[in-house]
BAFI-3210 file (N, C-alpha, C; in Angstrom, 3 decimals, decimal comma, padded with zeros to 6 digits):
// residues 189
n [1|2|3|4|5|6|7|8|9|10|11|12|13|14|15|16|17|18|19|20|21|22|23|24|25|26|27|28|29|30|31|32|33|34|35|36|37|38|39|40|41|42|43|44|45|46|47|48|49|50|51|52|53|54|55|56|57|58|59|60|61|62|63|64|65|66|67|68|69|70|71|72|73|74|75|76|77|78|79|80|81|82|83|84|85|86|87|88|89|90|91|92|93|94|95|96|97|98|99|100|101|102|103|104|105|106|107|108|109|110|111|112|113|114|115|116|117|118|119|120|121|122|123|124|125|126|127|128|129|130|131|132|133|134|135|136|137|138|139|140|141|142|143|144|145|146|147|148|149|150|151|152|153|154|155|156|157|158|159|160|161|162|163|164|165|166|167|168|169|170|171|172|173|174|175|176|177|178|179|180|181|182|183|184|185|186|187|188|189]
n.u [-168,549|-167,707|-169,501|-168,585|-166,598|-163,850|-164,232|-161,884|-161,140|-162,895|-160,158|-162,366|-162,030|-161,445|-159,907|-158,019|-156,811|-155,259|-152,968|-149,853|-146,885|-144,416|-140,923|-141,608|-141,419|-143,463|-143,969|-141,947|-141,177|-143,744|-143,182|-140,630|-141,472|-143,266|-141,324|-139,168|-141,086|-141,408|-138,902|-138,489|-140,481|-139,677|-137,233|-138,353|-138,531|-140,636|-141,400|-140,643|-142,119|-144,604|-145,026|-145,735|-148,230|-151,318|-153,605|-156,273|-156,112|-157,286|-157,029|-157,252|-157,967|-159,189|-161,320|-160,896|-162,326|-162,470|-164,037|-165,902|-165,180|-167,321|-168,211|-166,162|-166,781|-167,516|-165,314|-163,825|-164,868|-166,134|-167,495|-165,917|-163,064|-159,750|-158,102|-159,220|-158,583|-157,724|-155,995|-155,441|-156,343|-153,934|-151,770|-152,373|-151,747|-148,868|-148,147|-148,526|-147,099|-144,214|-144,245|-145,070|-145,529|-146,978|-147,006|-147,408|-147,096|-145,436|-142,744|-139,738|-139,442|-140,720|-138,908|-138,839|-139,393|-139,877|-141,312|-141,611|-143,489|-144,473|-145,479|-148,193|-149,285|-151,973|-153,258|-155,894|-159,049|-158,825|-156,274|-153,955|-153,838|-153,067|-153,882|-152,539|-151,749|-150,255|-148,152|-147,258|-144,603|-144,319|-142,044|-141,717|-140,186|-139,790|-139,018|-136,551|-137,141|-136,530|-138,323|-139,990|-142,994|-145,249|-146,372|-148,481|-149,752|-151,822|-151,889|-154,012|-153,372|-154,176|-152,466|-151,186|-150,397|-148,937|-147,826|-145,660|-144,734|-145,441|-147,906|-149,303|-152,835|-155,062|-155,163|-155,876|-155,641|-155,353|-154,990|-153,516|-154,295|-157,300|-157,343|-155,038|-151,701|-149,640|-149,484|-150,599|-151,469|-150,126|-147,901|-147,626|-149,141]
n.v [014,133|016,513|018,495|018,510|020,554|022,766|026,644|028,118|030,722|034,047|034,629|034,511|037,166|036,555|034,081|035,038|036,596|034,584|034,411|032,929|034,502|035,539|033,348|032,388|029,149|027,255|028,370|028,023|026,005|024,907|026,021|024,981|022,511|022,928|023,522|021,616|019,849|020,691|020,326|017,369|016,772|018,197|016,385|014,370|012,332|010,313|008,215|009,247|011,590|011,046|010,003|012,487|012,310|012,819|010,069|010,738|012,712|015,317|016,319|018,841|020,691|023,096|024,326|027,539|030,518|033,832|036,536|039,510|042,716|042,885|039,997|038,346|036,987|034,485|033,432|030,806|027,108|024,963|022,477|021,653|020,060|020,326|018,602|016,178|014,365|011,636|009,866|007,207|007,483|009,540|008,411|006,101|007,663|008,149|005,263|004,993|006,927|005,776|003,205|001,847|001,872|003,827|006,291|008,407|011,298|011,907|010,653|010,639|012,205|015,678|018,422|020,191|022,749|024,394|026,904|028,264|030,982|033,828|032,837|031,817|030,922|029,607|029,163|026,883|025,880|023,374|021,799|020,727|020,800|022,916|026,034|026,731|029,329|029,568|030,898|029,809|029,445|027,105|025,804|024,383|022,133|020,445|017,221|018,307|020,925|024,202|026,133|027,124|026,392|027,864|027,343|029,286|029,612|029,909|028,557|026,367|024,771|022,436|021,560|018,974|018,009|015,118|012,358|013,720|015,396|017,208|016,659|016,505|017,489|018,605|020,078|022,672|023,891|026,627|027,763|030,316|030,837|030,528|029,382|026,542|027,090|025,130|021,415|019,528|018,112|016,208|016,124|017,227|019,569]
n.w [-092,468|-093,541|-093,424|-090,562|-090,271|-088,574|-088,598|-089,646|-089,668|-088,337|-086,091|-082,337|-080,155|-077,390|-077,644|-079,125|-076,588|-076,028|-076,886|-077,071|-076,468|-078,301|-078,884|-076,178|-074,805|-075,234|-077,607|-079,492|-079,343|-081,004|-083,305|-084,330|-084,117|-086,709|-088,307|-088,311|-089,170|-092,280|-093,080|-093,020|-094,983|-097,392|-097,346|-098,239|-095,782|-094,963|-093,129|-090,773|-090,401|-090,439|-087,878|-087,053|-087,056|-085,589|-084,502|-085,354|-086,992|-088,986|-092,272|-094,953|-097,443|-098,432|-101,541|-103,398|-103,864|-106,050|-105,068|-104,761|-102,758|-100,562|-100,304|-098,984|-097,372|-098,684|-099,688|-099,696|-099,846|-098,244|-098,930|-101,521|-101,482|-102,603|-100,977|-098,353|-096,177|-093,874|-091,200|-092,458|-095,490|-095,505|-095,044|-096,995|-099,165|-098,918|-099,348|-101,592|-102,836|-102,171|-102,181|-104,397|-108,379|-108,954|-108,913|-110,381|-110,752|-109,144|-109,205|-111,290|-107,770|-107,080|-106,446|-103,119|-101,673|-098,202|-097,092|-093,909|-092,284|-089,867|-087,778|-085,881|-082,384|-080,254|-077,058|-076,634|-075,333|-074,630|-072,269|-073,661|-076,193|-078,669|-081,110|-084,628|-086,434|-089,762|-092,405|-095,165|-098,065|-100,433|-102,745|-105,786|-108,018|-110,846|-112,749|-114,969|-115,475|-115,709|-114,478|-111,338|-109,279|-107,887|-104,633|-102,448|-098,905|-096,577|-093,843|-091,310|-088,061|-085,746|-082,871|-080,825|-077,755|-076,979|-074,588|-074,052|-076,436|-079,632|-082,012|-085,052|-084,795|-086,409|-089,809|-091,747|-095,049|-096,573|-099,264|-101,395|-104,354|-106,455|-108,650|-109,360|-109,435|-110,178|-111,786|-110,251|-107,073|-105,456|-103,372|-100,015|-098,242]
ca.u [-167,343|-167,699|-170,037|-168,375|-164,947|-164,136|-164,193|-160,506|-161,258|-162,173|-160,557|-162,255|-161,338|-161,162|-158,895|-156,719|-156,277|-154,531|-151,791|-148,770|-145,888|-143,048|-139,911|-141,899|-140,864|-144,536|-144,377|-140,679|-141,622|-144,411|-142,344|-139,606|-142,465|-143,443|-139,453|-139,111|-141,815|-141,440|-137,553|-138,987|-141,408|-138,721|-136,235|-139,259|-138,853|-142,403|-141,678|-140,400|-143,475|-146,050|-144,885|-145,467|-149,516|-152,251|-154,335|-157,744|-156,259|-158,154|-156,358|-158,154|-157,798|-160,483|-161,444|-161,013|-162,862|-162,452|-165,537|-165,949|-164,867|-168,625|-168,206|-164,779|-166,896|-167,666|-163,863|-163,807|-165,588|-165,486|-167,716|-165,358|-161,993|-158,603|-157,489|-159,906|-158,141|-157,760|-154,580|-155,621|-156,063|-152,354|-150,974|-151,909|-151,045|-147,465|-147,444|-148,626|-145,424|-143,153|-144,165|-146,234|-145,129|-148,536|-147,380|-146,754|-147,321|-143,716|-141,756|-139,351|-140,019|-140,783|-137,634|-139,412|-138,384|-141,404|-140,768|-142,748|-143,552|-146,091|-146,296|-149,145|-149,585|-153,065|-154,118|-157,375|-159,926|-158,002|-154,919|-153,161|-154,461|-152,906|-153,769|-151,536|-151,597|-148,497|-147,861|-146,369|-144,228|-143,983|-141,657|-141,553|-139,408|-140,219|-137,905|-135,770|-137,920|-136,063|-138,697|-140,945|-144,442|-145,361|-147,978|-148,324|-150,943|-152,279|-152,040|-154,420|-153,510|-154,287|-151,018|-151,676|-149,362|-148,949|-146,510|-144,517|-144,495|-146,686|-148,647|-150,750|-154,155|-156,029|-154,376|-156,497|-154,583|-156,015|-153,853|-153,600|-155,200|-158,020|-157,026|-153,742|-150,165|-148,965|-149,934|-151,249|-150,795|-148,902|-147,588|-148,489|-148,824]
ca.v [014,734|017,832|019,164|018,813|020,563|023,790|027,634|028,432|031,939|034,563|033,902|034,902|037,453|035,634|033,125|036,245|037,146|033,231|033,970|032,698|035,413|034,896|033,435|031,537|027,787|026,442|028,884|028,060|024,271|024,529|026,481|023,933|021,354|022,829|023,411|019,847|019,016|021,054|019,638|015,567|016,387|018,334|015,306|012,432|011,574|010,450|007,676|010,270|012,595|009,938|009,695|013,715|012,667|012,233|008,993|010,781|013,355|015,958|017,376|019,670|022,120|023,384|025,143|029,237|031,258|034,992|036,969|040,921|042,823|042,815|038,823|038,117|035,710|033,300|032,791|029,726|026,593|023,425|021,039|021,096|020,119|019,639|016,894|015,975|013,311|011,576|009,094|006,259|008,377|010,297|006,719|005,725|008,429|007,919|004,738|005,133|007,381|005,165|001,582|001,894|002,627|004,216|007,979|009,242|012,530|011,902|009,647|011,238|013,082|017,076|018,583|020,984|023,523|024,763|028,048|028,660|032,093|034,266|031,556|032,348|030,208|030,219|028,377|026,643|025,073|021,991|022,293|019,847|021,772|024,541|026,739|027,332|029,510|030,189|031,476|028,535|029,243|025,853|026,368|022,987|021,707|019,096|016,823|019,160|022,153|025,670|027,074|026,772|026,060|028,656|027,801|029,890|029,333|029,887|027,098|026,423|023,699|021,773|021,052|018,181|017,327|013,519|011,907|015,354|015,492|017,624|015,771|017,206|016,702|018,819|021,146|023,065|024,430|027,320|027,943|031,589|030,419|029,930|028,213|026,330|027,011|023,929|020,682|018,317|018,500|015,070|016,443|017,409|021,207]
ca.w [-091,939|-093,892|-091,751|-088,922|-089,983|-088,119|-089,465|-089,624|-089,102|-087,682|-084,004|-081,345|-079,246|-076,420|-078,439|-079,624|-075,917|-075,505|-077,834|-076,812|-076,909|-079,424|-077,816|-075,214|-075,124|-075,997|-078,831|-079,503|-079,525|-081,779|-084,177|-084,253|-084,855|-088,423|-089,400|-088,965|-090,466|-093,573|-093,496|-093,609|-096,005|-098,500|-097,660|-098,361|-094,692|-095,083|-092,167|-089,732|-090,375|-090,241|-086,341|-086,447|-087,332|-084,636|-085,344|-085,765|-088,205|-090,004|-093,315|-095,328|-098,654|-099,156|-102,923|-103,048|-104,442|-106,309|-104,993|-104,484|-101,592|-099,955|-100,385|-098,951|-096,481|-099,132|-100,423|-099,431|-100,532|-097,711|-099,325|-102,311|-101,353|-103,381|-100,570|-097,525|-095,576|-092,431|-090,884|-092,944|-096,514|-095,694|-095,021|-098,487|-100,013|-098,353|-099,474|-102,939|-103,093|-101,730|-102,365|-105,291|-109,117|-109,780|-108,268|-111,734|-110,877|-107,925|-109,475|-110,071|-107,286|-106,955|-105,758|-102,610|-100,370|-097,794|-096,420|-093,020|-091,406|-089,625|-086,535|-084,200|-081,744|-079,140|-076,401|-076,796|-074,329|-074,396|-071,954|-074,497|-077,417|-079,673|-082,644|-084,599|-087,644|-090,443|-093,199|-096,148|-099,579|-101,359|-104,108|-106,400|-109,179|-111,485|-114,277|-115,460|-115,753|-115,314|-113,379|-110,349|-109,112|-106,275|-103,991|-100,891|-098,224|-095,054|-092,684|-089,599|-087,710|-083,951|-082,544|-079,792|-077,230|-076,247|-074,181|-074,456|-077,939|-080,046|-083,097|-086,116|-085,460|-087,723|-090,398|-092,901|-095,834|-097,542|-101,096|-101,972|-105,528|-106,827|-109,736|-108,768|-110,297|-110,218|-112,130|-109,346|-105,531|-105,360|-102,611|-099,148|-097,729]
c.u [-167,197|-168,429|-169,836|-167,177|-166,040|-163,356|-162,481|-160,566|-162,916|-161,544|-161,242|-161,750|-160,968|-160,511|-157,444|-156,209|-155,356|-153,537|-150,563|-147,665|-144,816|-141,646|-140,309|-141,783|-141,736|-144,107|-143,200|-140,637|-142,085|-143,968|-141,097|-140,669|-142,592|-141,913|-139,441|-140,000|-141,947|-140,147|-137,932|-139,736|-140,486|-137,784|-136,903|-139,003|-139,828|-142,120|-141,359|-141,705|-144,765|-146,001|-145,461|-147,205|-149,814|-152,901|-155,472|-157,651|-156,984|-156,674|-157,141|-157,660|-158,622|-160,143|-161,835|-161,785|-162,503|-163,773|-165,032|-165,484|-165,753|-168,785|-167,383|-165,152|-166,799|-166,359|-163,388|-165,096|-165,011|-166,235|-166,820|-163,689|-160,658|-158,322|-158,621|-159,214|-158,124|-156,770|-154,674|-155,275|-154,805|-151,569|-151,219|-151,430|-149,645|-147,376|-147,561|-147,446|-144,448|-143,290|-144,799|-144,847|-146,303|-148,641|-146,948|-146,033|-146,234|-143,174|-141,209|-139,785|-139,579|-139,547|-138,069|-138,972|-140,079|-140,983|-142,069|-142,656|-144,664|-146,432|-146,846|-149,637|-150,829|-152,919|-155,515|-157,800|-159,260|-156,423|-154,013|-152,585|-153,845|-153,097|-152,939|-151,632|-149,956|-149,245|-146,761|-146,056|-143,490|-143,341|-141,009|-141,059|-139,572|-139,196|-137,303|-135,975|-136,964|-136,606|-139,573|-141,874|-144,131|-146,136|-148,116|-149,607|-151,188|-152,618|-152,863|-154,296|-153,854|-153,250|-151,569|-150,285|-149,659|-148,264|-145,611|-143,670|-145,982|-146,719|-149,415|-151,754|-155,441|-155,128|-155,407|-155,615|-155,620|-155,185|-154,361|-154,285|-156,128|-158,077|-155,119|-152,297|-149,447|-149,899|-151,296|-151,273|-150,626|-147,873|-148,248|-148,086|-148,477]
c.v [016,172|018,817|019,464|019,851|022,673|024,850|027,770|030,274|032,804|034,271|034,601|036,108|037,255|034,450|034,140|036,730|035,495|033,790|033,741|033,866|034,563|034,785|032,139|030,043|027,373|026,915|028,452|026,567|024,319|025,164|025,501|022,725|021,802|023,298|022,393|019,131|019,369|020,212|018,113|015,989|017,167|017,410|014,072|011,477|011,072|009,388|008,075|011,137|011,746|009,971|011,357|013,511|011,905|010,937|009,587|012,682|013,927|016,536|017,639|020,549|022,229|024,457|026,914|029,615|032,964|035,715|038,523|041,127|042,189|041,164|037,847|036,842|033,950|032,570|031,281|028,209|024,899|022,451|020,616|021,372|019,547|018,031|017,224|014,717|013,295|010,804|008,165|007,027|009,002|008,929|006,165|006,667|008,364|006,593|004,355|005,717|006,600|003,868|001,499|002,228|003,563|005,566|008,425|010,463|012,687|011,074|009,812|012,288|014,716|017,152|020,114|021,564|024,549|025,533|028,464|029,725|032,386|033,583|032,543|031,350|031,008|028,808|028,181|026,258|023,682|022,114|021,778|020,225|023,172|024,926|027,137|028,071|029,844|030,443|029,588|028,769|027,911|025,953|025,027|023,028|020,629|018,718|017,949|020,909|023,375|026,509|026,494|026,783|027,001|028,213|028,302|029,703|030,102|028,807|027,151|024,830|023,475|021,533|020,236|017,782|016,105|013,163|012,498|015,768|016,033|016,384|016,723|016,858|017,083|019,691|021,110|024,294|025,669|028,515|029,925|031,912|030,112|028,685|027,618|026,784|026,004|022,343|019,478|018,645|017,085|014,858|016,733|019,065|021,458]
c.w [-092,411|-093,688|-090,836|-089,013|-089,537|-088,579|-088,826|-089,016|-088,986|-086,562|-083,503|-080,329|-077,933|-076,495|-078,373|-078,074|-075,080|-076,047|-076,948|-077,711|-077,634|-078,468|-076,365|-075,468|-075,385|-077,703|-079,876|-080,362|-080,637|-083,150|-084,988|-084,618|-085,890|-089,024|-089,335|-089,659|-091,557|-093,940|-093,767|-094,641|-097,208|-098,581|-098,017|-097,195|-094,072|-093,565|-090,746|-089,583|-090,228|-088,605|-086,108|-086,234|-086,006|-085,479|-086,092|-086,681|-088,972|-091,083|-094,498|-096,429|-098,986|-101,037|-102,556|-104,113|-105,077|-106,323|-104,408|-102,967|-100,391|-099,606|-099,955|-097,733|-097,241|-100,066|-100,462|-099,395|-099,130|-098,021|-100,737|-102,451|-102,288|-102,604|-098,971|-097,141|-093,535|-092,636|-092,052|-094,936|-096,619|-095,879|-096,433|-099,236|-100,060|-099,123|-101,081|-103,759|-103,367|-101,908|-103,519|-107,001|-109,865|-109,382|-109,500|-111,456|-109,885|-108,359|-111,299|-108,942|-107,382|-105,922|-104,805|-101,945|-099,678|-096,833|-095,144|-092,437|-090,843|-088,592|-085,480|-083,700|-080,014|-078,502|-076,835|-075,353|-073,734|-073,799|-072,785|-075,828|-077,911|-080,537|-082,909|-085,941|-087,917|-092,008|-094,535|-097,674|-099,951|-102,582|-104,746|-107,776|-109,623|-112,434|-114,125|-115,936|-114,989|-114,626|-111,862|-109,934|-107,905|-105,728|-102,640|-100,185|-096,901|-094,360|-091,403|-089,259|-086,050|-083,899|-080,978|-079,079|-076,150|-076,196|-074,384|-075,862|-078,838|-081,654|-083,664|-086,151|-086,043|-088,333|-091,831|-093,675|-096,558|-098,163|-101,223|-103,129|-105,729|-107,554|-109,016|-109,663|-110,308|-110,607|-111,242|-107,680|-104,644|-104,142|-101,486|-098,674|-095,899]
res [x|x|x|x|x|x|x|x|x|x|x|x|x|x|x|x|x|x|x|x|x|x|x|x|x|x|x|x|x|x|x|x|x|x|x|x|x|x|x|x|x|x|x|x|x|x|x|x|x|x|x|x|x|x|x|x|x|x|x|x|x|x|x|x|x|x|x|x|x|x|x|x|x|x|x|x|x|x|x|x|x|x|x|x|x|x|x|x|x|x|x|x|x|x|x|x|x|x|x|x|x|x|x|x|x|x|x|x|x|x|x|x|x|x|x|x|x|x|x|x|x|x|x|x|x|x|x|x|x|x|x|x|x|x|x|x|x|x|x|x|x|x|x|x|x|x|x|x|x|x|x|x|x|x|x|x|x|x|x|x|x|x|x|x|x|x|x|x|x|x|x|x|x|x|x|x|x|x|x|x|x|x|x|x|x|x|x|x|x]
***
């Protein structure tokens, strides 16, 4: 499977000339799809957001790298990923959360707030099919701790629409960090 996953960037220019303008009701839509889904996943509406996933699910973080300017191709590392999952893998993880007492590392849980910007939305090949990149500040609170975990990213995801409802069915996360700022990632991006 880690073979098969696909380069997040560069697009295309023949991708870049899909973009959906800002304002336009696809773009509008798919915008409104990651606010709600950052809002379930800061309220632990994990069984609302499970309906947001496709079945055949890619999710992806890959490991970053700090490499010279001249090198800025190899920043990124996809055979060695923080979280590599598919429907089945998110589903336990969900329920390791939530049915389980074995989530140490959430229970209690991280108190999250997941700030999304930057939405670009493309057409792909697939009339069904959208890219979508953003922009993501994760800003997490643990126990009683006075301060906060940052982790900001870059998001690429597929946005699928079935039965007039879009679905997540790939999203590759790639963390601003090399090394992480935050203990675990117990959480989802």
């Amino acid at each position: 499977m880690l073979a098969n996953l696909l380069e997040p960037t560069p697009l295309p220019s023949t991708v870049r000339g899909n973009r959906m303008p800002v304002g336009s009701p696809l773009y509008n839509e798919c915008v409104e799809f990651l606010i709600d889904e950052a809002e379930m996943l800061d309220e632990l509406r994990f069984d609302e957001w499970r309906a947001l996933l496709a079945q055949d699910i890619e999710y992806n973080v890959p490991q970053r790298l700090t490499r010279p300017v001249r090198m800025q191709d190899g920043t990124t590392i996809r055979t060695v990923q923080h979280m590599h999952d598919n429907y089945a893998s998110l589903m336990l993880r969900v329920r390791r959360i939530t049915e389980t007492r074995s989530a140490w590392c959430e229970d209690p849980p991280s108190r999250t707030r997941r700030m999304v910007s930057n939405v670009r939305v493309y057409k792909t090949d697939k009339p069904n099919e959208f890219k979508v990149q953003s922009y993501m500040l994760l800003t997490r609170n643990r126990f009683d701790f006075d301060y906060f975990d940052l982790i900001p990213c870059d998001r690429h995801d597929v946005l699928r629409k079935e039965g007039g409802a879009l679905q997540l069915a790939r999203r590759e996360v790639l963390i601003d960090q090399s090394v992480l700022g935050t203990p675990n990632l117990g959480i989802f991006l």
